[in-house]
N, C-alpha and C positions, 0 to 999 in steps of 0.2 A: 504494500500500500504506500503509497504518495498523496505529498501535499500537492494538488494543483491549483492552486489559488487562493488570493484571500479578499472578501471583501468587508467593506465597514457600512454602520449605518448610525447616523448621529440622532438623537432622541432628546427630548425635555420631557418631566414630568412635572406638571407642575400640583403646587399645596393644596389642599380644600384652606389652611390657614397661613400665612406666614408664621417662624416661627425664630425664638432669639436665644444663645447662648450668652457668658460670657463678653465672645468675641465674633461672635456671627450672629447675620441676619438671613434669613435662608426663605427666599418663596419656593424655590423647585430644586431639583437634581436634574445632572444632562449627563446622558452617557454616548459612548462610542461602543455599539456592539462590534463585535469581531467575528465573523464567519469565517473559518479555514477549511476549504472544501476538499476534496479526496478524489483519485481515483478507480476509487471504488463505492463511489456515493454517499459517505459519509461525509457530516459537516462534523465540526465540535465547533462549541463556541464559548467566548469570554467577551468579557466586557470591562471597559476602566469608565471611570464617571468623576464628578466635579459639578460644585457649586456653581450652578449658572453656567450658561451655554460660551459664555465668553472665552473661554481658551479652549472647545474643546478639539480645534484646529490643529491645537498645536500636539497636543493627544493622538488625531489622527495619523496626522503625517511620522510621528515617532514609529507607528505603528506599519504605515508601511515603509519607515524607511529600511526596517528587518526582512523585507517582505523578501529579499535575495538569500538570507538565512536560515528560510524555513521554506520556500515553495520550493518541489523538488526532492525534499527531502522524505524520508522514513517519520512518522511522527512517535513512532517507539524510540525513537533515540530522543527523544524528549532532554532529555539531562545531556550530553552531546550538541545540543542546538542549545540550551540554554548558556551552557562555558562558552558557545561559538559569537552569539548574540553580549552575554558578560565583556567579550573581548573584543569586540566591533566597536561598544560604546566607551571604550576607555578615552578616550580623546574629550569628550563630554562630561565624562563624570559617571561615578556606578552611586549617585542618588538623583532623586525629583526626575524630571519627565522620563529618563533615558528607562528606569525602571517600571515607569506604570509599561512601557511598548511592551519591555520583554513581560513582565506578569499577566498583560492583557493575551499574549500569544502560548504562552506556556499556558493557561487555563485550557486554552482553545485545543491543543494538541491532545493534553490529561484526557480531554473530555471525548476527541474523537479517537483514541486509544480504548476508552473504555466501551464505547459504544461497537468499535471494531470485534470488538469480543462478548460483548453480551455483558460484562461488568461494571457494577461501579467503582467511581476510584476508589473510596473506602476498600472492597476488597481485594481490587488490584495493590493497596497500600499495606494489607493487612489488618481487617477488621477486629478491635477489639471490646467492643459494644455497639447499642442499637440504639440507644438515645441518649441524650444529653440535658443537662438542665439548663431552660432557654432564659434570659432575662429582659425585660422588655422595655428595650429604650427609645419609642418611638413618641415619648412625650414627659410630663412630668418639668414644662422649659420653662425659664426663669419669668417670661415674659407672662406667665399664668399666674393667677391670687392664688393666696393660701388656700383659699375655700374651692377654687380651681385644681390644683393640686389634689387636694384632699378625695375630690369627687374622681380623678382621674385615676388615682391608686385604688380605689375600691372599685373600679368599674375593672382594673385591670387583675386584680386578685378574682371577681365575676367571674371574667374570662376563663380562670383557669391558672396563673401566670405562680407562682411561688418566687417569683424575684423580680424587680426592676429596681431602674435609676433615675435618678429625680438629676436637674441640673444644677450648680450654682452660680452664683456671680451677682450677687443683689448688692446697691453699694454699701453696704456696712454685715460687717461679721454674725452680729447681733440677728438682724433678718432672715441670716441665711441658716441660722444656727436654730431660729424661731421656725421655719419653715422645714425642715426637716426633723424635727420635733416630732410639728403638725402630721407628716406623713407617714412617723415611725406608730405612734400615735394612732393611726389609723387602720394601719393593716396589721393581720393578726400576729403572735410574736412568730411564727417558722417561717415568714413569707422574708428573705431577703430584701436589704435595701444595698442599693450604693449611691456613691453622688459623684458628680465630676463638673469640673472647676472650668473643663475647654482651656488650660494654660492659660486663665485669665489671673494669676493672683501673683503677686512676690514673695518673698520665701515667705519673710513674718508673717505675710497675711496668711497662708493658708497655714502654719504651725498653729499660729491662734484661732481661725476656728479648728482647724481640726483636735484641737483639744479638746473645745467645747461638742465637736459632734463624739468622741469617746465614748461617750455612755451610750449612746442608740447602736453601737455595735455595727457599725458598716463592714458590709462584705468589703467594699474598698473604697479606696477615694483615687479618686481616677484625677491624671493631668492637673497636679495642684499648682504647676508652672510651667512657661514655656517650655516646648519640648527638648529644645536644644540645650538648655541648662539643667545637665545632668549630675554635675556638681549642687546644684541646687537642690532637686529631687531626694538626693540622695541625704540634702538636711534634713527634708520633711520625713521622711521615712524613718530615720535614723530618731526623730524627736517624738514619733507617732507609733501608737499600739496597732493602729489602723492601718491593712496595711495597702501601699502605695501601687498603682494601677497606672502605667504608662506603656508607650513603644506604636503607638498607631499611625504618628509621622516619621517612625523611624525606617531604614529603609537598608536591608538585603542582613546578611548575618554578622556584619563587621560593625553593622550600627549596632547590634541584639549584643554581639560582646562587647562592647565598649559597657553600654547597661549596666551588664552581667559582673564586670569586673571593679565597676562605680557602687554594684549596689544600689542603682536610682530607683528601681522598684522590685515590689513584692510578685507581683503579677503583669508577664507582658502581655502587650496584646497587637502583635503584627495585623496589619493591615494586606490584604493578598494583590491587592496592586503597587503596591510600595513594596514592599518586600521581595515584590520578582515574581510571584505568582507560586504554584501548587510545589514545585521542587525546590524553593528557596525556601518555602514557608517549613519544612517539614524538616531540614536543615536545622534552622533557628530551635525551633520545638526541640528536638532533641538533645540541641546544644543546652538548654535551658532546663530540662530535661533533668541532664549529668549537676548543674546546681539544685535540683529540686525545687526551681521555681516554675509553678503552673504559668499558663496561657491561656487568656481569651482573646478567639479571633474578634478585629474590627469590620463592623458591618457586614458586607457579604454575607448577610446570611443564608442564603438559599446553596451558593459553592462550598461554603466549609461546613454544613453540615458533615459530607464524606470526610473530612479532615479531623471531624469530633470525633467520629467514629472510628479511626484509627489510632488515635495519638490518646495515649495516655493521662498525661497532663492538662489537660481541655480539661477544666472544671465549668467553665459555662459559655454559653454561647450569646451573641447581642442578638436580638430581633430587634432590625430596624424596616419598619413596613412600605420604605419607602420605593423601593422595588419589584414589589410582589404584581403588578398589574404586569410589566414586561413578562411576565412567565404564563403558561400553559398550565403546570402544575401548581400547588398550592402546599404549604406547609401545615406539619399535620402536629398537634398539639396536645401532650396526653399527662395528665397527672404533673404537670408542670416544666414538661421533658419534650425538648422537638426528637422525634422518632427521625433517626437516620435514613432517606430511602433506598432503597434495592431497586434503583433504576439502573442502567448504562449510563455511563460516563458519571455529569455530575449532577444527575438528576434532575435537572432543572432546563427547559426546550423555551428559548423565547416564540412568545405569542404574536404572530404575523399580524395580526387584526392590530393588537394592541402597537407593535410596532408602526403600522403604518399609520393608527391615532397619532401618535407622540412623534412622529417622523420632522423634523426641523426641515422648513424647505430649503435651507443654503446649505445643506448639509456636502456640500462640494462634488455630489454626482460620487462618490467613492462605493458603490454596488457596483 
């Protein structure tokens, strides 16, 4: 089997709400889907995606500027094309755009490898369980009242959910430390909380509140600063019982040991386009692994499900729902636990209907 081609198709989805972190303002998400077709009629696909349709241009063209490194080729040599692709982008740099190309095309490969064969990646990876405990970060944003909040946690414990995350960044310690109070407060005591800052705070500010959140027992406290000051991180952690949740703009496995060797958190959590996609991410894991520091994948959640379900260290997974219309299939949710699927590849087939809603018309002709 051969790669004979690849093509892209640019998307927005946009909010029923706007919604606000810290440090974003967010009405939609834009993706670059990635089709790499075969000759032997298989496609697999990936996708990389961003805030607003404004760069997604520059996403595309990384995307086929590999396109010479992978059509042509075996897509079993998956890890082979990945060091080929590593080594093409040294000139640019092995972080930011050069890596969303290669993760958005390694997904795509993973995916029509396993559909070549009837499996999913999970068991092409080596499955070691069938579900995972999902957490649900698709709201809980600063820009919601307390009494907002409050109603949004019970609706999601309804659902079914035994964990989410609420946001922070309100401007005083006091508000933020009052508002998750309110939300520990409200859901029962087994249901998991965590909070996350989006690297909105300086060191002191988040040691002081995270002192003050101590007593509500946070699974963790996600990005309590910039992400690039890991020096930093590593004070909050170091000052904090709570423990510290970062690595989503980190990017391939030499960001993941730096981390590792700082100490800047308790828990990473690679992001599968930043990190290089399904062979890089599984790398990091391991390496992280051998420290016995767990991992939560960022976003993607419908791809790393298979990735929960092989790796050990996966203590939970994000549900962020802002992608679920692009798919065909649908995430299946049982006792608090996303259920891994036993589909080929990565279980998840973009939806052509939905595609051609959300299709951007300048999307540069790249089908």
């Amino acid at each position: 089997m051969k790669v004979t081609g690849m093509r892209t198709i640019r998307v927005k989805v946009p909010f029923d709400q706007p919604i606000r972190t810290s440090i974003h303002h967010i009405d939609s998400i834009a993706c670059v889907l990635l089709y790499l077709d075969s000759d032997a009629g298989i496609t697999g696909e990936g996708l990389v995606w961003a805030l607003g349709e404004g760069r997604l241009a520059v996403l595309d063209e990384m995307i086929h500027s590999l396109a010479d490194r992978v059509v042509g080729q075996d897509p079993h040599r998956h890890a082979g094309i990945w060091g080929e692709m590593w080594r093409e982008v040294n000139f640019y740099g092995h972080k930011g755009i050069t890596l969303f190309g290669i993760g958005a095309i390694d997904m795509a490969l993973w995916d029509m490898v396993g559909k070549a064969h009837g499996l999913s990646v999970c068991r092409l990876l080596g499955q070691s369980r069938e579900r995972v405990r999902a957490y649900h970060s698709g709201g809980l944003w600063v820009s919601l009242s307390t009494d907002e909040l409050v109603a949004q946690a019970k609706d999601y414990v309804a659902q079914g959910y035994r964990a989410m995350k609420m946001r922070l960044g309100r401007p005083t310690v006091a508000e933020d430390a009052e508002r998750v109070a309110a939300v520990r407060a409200a859901i029962p005591a087994g249901v998991e909380l965590m909070a996350d800052a989006n690297q909105g705070f300086t060191v002191d500010h988040a040691i002081r509140l995270g002192r003050l959140l101590e007593a509500h027992e946070l699974t963790w406290f996600e990005e309590p600063v910039q992400a690039y000051d890991l020096e930093g991180s590593a004070r909050v952690a170091a000052a904090l019982d709570t423990p510290i949740a970062s690595g989503e703009t980190e990017y391939a496995r030499y960001g993941f040991r730096d981390m590792l060797e700082r100490k800047s958190a308790d828990v990473l959590m690679p992001d599968l386009q930043r990190v290089g996609g399904i062979t890089e991410f599984v790398k990091v894991a391991h390496m992280a692994d051998a420290f016995d520091v767990p991992i939560s994948p960022h976003v993607y959640t419908e791809q790393c499900l298979q990735l929960c379900g092989a790796l050990g260290n996966v203590r939970h997974t994000e549900y962020m729902p802002w992608f679920g219309a692009l798919y065909n299939e649908t995430i299946e949710l049982v006792d608090g636990d996303f259920l891994v699927p036993d589909r080929p590849g990565l279980g998840f087939t973009f939806d052509e209907a939905a595609v051609a809603q959300f299709r951007l018309s300048d999307d540069g002709g790249s089908q």
